[in-house]
N, C-alpha and C positions, 0 to 999 in steps of 0.2 A: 495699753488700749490702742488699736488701730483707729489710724481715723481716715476716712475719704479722701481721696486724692485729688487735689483741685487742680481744676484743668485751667487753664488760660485762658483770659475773659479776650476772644476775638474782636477786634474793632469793625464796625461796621463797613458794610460795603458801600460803593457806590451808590449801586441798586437801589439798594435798601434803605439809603438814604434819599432817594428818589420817589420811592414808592410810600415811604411814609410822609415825604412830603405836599403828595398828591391824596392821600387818605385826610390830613389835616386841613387841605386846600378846600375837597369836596364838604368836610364838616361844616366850614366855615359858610360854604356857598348855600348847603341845606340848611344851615341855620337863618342866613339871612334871608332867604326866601322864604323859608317859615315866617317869619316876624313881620317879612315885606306884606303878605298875606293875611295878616292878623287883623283883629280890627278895632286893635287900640289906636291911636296915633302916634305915642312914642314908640309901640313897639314896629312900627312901621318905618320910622324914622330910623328906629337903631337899627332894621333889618335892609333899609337900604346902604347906609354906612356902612355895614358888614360888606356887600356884595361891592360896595366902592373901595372896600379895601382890598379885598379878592381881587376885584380888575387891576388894580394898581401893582398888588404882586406877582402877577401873572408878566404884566408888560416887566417889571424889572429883572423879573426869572428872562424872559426870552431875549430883554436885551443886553443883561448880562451874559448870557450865553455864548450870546453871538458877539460881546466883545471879549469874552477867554478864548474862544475857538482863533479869534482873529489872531490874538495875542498869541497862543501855542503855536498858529502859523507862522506866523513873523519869527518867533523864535527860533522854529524847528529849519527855517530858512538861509538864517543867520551864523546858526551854528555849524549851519554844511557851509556855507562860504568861507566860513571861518578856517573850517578843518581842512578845506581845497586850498585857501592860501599856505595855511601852515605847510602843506604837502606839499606844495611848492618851491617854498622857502628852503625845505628839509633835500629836497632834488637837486637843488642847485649848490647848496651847502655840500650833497654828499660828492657831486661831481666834481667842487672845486677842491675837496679834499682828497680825493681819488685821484686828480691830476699832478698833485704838488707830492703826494707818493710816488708816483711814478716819473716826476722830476728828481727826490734824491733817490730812488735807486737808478734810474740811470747815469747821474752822479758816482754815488759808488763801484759804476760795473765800468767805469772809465778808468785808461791808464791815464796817469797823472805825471806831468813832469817836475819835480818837485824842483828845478832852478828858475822855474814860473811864477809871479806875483803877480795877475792880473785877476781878472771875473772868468776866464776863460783856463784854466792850468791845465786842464784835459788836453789828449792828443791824439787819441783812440778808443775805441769799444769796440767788443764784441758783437758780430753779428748775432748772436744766439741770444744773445741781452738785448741787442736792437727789436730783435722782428719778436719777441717775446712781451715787450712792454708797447711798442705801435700796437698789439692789436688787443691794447687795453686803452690809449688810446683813442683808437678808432671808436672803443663801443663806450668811451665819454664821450667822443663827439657824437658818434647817435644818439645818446640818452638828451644831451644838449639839442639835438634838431626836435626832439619829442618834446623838450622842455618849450622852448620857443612856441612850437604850434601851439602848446596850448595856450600860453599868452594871448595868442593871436585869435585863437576863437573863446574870449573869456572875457569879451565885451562886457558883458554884467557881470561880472564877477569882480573884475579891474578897473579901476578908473582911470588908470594912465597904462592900459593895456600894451599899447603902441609901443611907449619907451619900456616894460618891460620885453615887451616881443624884441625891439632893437638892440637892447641889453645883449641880451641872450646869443642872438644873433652872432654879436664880437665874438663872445667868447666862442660860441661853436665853431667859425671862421677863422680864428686863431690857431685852436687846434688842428681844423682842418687842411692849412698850409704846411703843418710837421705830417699827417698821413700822406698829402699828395706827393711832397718830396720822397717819404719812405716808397711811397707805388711806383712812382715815375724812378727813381733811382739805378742807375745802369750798374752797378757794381756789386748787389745783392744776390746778384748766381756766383760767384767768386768764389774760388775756392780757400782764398785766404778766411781766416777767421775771426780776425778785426779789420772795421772799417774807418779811416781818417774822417776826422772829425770840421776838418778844414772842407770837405765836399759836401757836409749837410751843414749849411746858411741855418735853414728855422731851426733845426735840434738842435745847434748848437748855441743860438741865442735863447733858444727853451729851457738849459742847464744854467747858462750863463748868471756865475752872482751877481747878486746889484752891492755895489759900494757906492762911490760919492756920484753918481748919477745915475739914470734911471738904464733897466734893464728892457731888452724885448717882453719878457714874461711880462711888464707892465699893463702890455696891450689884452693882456686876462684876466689880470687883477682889478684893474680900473675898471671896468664892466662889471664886475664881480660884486665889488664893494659900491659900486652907483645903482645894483639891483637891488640889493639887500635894503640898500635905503630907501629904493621907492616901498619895496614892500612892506616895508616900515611903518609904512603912513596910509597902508591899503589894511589896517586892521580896522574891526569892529566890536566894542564890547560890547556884549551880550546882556542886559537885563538879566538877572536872576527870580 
């Protein structure tokens, strides 16, 4: 025996919840003015109670309204600050991990003197490994002067805008002292093919390990890890 296919009972819509709530509204209100109009006294009684309940749910229809509309705004507000910080956090994170790549490979493209025991056992690199990772580099520390500005115009957004602006700032000036060396550098038209490592000062405290005391790379790590924890505390959770 075939039998009929049943279709999926659709849940109301909005709308439709709207518009039947305004047909039950209107009954209510032609009821009570029917009964306000009559000329019994009870039913006059109960036909104004009617219309006092109507006024009643009307005000808490509009003023509930207007406190979910308020509500969705505050929300829909919070969740975009939310997600600008995160983007934030996520920039800084990716540049600081982009920088410490391009610390150990230039690490590995160094000749090493292995009779060396210091933070320093490097003694040369390649020019074609130099000017190959400066100008990745370089576009950390751009991405780093774009991170800052936006601190700096993210008044509302930040509460302690400033110390992340200053944050940011190190570290893009840190980097920025190993590009200006590679720019300014007089021995980069050379025909030789490695350049001594004892004439670049920042690169070469850039590579430099840290053992029992602290390293140049400090000066970008510190900033690094003092942003991540302001922005630590510039979170907001969200109401569900």
């Amino acid at each position: 025996m075939n039998q009929k296919p049943r279709w999926p009972i659709r849940p109301p819509k909005y709308r439709d919840l709207v518009i039947l709530a305004l047909l039950v509204l209107v009954g209510f209100v032609s009821l009570g003015l029917t009964l306000a109009s009559a000329d019994s006294e009870k039913s006059v009684s109960l036909g104004f109670k009617i219309l006092e309940f109507c006024v009643q749910m009307v005000l808490l229809t509009v003023v509930g309204g207007v406190l979910v509309q308020a509500y969705i705004k505050w929300h829909s507000r919070e969740s975009a600050l939310n997600e600008f910080r995160k983007a934030m956090a996520d920039a800084v994170i990716r540049e600081y991990v982009a920088t410490k790549k391009v610390r150990r490979l230039l690490r590995a493209g160094c000749t090493k003197d292995a009779n060396r025991n210091d933070p320093l056992p490097w003694t040369d690199l390649p020019l074609e490994t130099y000017r190959a990772q400066m100008a990745i580099v370089n576009e950390i520390q751009l991405a780093l002067e774009i991170v800052k500005q936006k601190f700096s115009n993210s008044g509302e957004v930040f509460t302690n805008c400033k110390e992340l602006y200053e944050l940011a700032t190190k570290m893009e000036q840190y980097l920025g002292k190993i590009v200006t060396e590679y720019e300014r550098h007089k021995n980069l038209e050379n025909k030789q093919p490695n350049i001594s490592l004892s004439e670049l000062g920042s690169l070469s405290g850039f590579i430099q390990q840290k053992r029992d005391k602290a390293s140049p790379f400090d000066e970008f790590i510190r900033p690094y890890k003092d942003l991540l924890r302001v922005l630590s505390t510039e979170g907001i959770r969200v109401a569900v």
